[in-house]
N, C-alpha and C positions, 0 to 999 in steps of 0.2 A: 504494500500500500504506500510505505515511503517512496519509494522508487518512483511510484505513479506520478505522484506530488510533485517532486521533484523534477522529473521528465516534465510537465503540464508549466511548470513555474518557469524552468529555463527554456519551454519553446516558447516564454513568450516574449522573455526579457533580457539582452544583454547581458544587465550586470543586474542584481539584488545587494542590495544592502540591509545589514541586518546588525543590530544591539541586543543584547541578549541580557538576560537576570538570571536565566537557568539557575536553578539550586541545587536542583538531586541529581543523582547518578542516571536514572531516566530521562530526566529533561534535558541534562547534557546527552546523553546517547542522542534521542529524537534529533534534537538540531542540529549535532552531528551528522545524521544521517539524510538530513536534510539538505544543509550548508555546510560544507567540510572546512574545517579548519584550514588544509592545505589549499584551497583556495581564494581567501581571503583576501583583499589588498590592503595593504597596510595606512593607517592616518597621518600621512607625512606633513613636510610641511608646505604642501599646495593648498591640502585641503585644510591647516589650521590658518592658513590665510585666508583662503576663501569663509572660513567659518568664523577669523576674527571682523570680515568684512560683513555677514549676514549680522552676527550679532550687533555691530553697531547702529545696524538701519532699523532694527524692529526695535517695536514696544516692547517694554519690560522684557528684557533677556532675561535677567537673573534664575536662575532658577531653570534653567532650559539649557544649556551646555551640552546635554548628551545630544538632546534631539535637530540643534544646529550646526555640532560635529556631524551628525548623521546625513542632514541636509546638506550640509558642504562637500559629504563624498559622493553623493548621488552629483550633485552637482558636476565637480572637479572630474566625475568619469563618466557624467551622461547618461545616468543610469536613470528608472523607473525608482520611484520610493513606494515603496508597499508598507503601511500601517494598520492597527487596530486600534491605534487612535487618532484619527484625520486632523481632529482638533489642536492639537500639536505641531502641526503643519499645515 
């Protein structure tokens, strides 16, 4: 069933970006097996320029760091942003 996910997720999208909370040994396997580690691009420093640049333009950043690091890598690679909370973006 992951494999399905997965397969349906990258036919449609370039790149995925993804921040993660996982806690247990479960949740880490799942998004593992979802999103491999070894694929990953790293948050260099294009994207914490581009993310010190998002954060100055919007209303009340404080408190929002992850989600406009996340937004600067979608950015910085052109990627789709896929959330479960829209409202954050």
């Amino acid at each position: 069933m992951v494999e399905l996910w997965r397969k349906d997720i990258f036919q449609h999208a370039r790149l995925v970006c993804v921040a993660s909370w996982a806690t247990d040994a479960e949740q880490i396997d799942a998004q593992e097996a979802l999103f491999p580690s070894s694929e990953a691009i790293p948050f260099g420093s294009g994207e914490a320029l581009l993310a010190s640049d998002v954060y100055a333009k919007i209303k009340r950043p404080r408190g929002r760091e992850i989600d406009i690091a996340i937004a600067a890598c979608a950015i910085a690679h052109d990627a789709q942003l896929w959330t479960v909370n829209p409202a954050d973006f």
